[in-house]
C-alpha positions in Angstrom: 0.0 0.0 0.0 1.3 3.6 -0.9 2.0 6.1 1.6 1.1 9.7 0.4 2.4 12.7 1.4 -0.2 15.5 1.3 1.5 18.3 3.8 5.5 18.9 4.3 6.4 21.2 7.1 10.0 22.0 7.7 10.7 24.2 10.6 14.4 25.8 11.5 15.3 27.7 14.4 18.2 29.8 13.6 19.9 31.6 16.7 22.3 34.1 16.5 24.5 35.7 18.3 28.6 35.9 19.2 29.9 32.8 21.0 33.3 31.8 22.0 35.6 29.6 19.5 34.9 26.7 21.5 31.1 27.5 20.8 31.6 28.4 16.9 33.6 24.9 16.2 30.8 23.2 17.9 28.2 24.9 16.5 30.0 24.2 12.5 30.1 20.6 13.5 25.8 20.7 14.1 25.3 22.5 11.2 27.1 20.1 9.0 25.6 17.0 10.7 21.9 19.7 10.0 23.1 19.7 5.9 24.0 16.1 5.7 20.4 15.3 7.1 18.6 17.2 5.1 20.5 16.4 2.2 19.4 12.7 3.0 15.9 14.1 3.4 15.2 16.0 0.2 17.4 12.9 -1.8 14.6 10.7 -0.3 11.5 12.7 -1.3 12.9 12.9 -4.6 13.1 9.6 -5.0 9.4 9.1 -4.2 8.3 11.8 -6.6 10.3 10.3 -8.8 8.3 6.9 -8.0 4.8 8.7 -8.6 5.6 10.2 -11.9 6.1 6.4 -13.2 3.0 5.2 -12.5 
């Protein structure tokens, strides 16, 4: 049985602010583990629209 997607809500909390070196390598270290996931996430849907268009 197919599962359909009717509604896609993607939320991101950005915070800002000046943090200590410590802080900023930490905080690049999320944001790449961030990318890589949603890099995985939008490959994925892709693939399923990809999937509905063939049938």
């Amino acid at each position: 049985m197919p599962i359909e997607i009717r509604e896609l809500i993607i939320r991101a909390t950005i915070t800002g602010g000046a943090g200590t070196t410590e802080e900023s390598s930490q905080e690049d270290g999320d944001t790449t583990d961030e990318k890589e996931i949603i890099a995985e996430c939008v490959e994925q849907v892709l693939k399923i629209i990809e999937r509905q268009k063939e049938r």
